[in-house]
Backbone as a ProteinNet text record, in pm:
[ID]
protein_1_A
[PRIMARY]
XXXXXXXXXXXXXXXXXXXXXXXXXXXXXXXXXXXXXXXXXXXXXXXXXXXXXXXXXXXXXXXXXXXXXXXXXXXXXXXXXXXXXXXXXXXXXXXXXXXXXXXXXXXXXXXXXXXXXXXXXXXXXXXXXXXXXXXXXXXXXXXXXXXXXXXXXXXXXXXXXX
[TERTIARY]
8865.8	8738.2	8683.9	8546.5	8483.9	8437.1	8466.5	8403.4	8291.4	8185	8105.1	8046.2	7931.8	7954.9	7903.8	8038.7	8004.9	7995.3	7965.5	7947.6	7822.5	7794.6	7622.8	7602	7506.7	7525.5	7411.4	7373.8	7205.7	7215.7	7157.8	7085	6949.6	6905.4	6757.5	6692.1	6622.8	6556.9	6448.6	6417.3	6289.5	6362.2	6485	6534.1	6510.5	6462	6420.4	6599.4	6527.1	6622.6	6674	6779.4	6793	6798.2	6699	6667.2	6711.9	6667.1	6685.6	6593.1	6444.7	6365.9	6389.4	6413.8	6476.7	6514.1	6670.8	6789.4	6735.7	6676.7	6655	6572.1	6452.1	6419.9	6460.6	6585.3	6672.9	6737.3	6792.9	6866.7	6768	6654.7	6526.1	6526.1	6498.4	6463.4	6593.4	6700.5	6825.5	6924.6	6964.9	7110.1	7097.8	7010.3	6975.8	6986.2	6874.4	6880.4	7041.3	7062.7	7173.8	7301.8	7325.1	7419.8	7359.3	7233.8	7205.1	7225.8	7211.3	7268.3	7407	7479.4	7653.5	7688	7608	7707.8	7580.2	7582.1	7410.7	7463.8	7594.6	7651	7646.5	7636.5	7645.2	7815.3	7861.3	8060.9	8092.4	8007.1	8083.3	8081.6	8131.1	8149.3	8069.8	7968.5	7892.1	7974.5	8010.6	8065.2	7970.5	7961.1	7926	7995.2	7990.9	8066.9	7965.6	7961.5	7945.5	7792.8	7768.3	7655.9	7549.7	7477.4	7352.3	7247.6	7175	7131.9	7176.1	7282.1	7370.2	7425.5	7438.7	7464.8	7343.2	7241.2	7076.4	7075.6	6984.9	6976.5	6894	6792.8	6751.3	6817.4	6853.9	6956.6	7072.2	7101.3	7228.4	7167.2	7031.4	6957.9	6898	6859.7	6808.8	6931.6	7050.4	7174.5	7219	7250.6	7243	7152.9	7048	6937.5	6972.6	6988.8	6980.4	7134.7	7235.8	7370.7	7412.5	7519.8	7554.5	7728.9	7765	7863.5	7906.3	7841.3	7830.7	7941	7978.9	8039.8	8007.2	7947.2	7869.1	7910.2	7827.4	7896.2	7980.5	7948.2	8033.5	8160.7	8182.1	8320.5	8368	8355.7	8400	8479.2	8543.5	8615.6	8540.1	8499.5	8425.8	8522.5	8440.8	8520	8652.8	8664.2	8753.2	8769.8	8816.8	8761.3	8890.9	9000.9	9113	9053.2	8978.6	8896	8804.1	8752.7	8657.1	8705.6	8673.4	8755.7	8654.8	8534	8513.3	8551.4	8567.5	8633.4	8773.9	8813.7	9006.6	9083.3	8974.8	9030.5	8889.4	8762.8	8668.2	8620.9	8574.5	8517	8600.6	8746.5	8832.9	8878	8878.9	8870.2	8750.7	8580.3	8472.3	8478.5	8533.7	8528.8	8606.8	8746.9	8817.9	8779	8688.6	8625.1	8522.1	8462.1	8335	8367.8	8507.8	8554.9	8641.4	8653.8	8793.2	8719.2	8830.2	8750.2	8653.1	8575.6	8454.4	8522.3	8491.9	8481.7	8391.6	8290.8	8123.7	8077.9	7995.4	7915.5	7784.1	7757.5	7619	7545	7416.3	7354.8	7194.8	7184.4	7119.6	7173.3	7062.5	7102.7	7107.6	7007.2	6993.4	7111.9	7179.8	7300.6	7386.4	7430.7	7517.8	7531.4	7370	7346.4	7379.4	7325.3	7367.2	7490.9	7567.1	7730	7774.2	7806.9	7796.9	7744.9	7659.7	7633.8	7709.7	7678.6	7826.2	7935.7	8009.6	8162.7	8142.8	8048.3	8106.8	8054.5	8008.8	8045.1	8156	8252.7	8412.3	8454.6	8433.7	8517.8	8559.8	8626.2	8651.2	8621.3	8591.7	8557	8741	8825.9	8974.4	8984.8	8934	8986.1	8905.4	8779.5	8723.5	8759.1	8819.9	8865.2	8977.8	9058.9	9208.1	9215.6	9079.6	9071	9025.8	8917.1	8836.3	8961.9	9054.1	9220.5	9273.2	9261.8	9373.2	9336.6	9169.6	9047.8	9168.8	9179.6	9245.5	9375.6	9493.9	9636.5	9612.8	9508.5	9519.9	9441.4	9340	9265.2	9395.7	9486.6	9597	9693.2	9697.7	9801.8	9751.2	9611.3	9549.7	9551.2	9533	9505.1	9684.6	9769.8	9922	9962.7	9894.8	9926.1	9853.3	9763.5	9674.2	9525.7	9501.9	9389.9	9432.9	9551.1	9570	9530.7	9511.4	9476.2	9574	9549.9	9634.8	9767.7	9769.9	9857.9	9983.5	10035.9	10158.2	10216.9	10131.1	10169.2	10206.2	10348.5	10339.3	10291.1	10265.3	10174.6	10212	10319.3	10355.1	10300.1	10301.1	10235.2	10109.8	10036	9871.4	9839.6	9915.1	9859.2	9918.7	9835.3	9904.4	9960.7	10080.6	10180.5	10162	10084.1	10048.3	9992.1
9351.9	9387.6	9509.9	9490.9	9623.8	9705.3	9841.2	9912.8	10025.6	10009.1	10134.6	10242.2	10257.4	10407.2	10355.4	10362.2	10272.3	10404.2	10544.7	10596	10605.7	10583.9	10677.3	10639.3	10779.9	10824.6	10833.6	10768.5	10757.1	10848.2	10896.5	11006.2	10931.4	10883.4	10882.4	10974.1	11060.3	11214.1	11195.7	11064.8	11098.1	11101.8	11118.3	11104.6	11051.9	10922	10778.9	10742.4	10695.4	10614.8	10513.4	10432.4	10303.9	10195.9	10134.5	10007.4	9871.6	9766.4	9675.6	9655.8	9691.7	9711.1	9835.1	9934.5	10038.1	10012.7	9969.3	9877.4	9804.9	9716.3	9578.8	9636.8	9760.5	9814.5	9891.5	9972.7	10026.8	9950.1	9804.8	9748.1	9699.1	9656.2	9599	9693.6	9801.3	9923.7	10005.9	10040.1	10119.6	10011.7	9986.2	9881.4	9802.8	9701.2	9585.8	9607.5	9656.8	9677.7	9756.4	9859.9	9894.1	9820.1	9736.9	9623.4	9530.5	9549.5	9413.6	9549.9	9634.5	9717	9706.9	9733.7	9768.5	9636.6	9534	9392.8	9248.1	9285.8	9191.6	9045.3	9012.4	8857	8815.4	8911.2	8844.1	8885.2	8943.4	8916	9002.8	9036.3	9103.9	9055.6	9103.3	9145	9206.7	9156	9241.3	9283.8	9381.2	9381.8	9505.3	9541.6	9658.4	9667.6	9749.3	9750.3	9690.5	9717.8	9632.3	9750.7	9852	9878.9	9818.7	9833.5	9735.9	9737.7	9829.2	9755.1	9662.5	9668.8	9603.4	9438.5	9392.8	9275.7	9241.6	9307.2	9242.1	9091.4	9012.5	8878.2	8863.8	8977.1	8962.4	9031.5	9131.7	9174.1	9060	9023	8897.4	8770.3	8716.8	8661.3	8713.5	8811.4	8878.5	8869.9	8977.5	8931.4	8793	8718.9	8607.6	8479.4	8547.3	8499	8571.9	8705.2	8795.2	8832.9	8820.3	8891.2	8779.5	8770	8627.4	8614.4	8714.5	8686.8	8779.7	8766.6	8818.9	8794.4	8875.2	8841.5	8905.9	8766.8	8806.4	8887.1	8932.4	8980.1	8868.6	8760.3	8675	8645.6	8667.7	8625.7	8775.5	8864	9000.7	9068.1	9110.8	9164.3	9319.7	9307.4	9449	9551.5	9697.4	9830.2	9768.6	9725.6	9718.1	9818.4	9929.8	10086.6	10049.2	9959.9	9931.8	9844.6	9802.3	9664	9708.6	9829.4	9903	9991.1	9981.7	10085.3	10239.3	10210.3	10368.4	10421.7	10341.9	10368.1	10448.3	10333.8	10393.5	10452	10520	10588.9	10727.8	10677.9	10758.8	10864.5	10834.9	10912.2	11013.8	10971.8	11025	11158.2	11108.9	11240.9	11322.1	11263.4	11310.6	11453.6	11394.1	11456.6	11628.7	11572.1	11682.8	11775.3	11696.5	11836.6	11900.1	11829.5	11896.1	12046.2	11986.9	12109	12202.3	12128.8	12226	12402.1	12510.4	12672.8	12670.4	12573.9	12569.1	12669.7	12756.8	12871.9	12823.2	12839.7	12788.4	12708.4	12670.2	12552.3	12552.1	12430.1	12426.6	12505.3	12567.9	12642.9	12499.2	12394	12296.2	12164.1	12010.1	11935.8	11929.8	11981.8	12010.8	12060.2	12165.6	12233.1	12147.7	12059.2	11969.8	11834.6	11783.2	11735.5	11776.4	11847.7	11876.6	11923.9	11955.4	11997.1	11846.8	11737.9	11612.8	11558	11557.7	11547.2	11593	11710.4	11783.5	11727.2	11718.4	11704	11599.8	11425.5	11339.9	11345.8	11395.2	11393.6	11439.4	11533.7	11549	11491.8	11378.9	11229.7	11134.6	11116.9	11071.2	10933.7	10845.2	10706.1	10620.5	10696.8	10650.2	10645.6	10720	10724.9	10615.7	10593	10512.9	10337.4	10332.4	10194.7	10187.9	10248.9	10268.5	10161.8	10254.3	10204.3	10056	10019.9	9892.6	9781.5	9821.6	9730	9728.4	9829.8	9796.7	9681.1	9635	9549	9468.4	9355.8	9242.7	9290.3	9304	9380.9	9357	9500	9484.1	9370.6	9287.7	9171.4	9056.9	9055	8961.4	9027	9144.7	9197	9153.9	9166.2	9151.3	8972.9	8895.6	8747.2	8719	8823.5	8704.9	8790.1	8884	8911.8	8852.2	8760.8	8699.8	8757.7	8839.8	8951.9	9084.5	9099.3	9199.1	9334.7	9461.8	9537.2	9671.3	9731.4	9809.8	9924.7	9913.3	10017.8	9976.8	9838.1	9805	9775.3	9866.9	9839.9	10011.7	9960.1	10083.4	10131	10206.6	10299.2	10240.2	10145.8	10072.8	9948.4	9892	9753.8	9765.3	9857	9877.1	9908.4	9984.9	10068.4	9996.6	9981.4	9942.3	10026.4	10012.5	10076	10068.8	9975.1	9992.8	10087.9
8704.7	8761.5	8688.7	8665.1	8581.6	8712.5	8668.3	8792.2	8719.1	8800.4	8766.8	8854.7	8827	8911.4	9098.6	9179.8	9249.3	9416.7	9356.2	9475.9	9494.9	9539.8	9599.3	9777.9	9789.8	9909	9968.5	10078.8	10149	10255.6	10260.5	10433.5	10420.6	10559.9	10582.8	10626	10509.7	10516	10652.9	10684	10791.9	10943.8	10982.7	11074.7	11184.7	11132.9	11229.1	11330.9	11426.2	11472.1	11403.8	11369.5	11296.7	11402.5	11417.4	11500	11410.1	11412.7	11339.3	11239.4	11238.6	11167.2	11054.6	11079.7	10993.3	10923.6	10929.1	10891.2	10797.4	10836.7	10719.7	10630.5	10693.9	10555.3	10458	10493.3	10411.3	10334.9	10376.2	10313	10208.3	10197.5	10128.5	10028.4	10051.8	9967.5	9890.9	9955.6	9884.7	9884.7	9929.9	9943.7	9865.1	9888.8	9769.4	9644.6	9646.5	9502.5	9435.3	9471.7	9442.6	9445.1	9495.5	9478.1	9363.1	9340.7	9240.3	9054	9080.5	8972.6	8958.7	9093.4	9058.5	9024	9101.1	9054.7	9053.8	8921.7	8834.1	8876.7	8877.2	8902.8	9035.5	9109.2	9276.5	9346	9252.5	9262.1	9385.8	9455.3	9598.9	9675.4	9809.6	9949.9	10036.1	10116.9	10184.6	10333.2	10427.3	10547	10563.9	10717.3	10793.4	10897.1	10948.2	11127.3	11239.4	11337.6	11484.9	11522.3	11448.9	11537.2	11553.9	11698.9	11727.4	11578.6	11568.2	11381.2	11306.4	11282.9	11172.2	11241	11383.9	11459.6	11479	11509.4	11537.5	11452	11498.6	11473.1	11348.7	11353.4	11255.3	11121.3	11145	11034.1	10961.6	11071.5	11033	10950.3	10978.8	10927.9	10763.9	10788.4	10631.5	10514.8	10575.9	10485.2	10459.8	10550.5	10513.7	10416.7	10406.1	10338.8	10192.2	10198.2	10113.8	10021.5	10087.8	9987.5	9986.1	9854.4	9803.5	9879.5	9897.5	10025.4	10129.2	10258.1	10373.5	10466.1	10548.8	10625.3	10742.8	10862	10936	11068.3	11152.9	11243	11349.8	11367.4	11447	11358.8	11233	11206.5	11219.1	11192.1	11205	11311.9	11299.7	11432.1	11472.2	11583.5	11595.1	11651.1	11613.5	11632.9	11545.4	11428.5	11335.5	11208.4	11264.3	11121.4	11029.2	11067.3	10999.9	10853.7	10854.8	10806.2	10693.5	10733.1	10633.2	10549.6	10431.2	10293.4	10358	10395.5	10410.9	10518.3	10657.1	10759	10758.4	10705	10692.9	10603.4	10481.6	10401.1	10347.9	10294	10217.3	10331.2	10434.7	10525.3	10560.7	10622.3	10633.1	10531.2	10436.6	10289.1	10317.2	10363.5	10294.4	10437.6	10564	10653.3	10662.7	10577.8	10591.4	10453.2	10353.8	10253.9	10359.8	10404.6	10476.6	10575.6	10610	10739.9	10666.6	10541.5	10459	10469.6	10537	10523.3	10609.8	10693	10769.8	10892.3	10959.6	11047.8	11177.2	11082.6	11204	11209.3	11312.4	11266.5	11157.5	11136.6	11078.3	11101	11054	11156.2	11167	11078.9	11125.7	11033.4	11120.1	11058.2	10900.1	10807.7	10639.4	10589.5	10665.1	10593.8	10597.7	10718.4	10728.1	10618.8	10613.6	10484.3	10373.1	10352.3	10212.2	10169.8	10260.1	10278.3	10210	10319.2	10276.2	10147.4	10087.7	9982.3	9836.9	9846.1	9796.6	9757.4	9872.8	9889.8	9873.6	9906.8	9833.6	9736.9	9630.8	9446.9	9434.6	9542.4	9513.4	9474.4	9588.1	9600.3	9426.5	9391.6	9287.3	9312.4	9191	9176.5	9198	9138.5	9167.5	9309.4	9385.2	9588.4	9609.9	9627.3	9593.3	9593.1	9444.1	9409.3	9486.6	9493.6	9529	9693.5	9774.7	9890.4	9913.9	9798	9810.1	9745.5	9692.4	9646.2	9736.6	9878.9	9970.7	10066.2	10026.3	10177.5	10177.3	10071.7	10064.5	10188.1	10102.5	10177.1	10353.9	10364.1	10495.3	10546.9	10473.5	10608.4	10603.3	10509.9	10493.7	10625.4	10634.9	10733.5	10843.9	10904.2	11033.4	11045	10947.9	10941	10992.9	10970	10986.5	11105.8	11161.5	11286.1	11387.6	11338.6	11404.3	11482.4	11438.8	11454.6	11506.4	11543	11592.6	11520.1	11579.3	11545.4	11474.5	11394.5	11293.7	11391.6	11531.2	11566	11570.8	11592.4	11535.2	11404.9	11326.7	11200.9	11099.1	11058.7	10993.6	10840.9	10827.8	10666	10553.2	10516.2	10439	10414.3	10569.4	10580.3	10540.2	10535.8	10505.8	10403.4	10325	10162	10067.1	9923.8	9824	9785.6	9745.1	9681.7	9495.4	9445.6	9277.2	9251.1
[MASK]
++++++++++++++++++++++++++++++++++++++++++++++++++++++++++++++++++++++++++++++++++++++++++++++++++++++++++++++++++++++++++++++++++++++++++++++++++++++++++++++++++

């Protein structure tokens, strides 16, 4: 697999609510296209988690119309953070640079932004891939436990070891 520069990082500067309309226009406007740069052939994986935006009917409809392989919210297992490479590994990193030495709080939402911003250009493109090699591993672990969910499983069963 060729990999390229596959971080980038959205804040919606107008601090809209994300409804389903939002949503599909973000995905129209940033997402899209940016998947049709990282991968010109179609060769991915689309997933999101379970929030109401992202399950809306019409959202599920647009992707489906729109990414060349989706996986919708009815096959999905919801509140599944085991399942997601940014869930169960990137955020997790992006979170503890953000607090790394932190004392105080923010003093608003912008600082917090741009804190975030920051720290993920930390993030290396290797943490990154590392995590999106483990999707497979673990949806194979959850498929032979029969959906069960990641707490009977120990740190071995989940990470690649290559």
């Amino acid at each position: 697999m060729e990999w390229k520069n596959i971080k980038k990082f959205f804040i919606d500067p107008q601090k809209t609510k994300v409804n389903q309309k939002t949503y599909i226009d973000f995905l129209k406007t940033s997402l899209q296209p940016e998947c049709c740069r990282l991968y010109p052939d179609n060769d991915f994986v689309f997933l999101q988690d379970s929030a109401p935006s992202h399950r809306a009917k019409a959202t599920q409809n647009f992707l489906q119309d729109n990414m060349p392989d989706f996986i919708s919210s009815q096959e999905w297992k919801p509140h599944s953070p085991d399942l997601n490479p940014l869930d169960y590994s990137v955020l997790d990193i992006l979170q503890e640079l953000v607090d790394e030495g932190r004392c105080e709080p923010f003093a608003n939402l912008k600082d917090l932004q741009n804190v975030i911003t920051d720290k993920w250009h930390d993030i290396d493109d290797q943490t990154v891939r590392k995590a999106i090699l483990q999707w497979k591993r673990r949806l194979a672990a959850v498929a032979k436990q029969m959906g069960d969910l990641f707490s009977t499983f120990s740190a071995d069963q989940l990470t690649d070891t290559n």
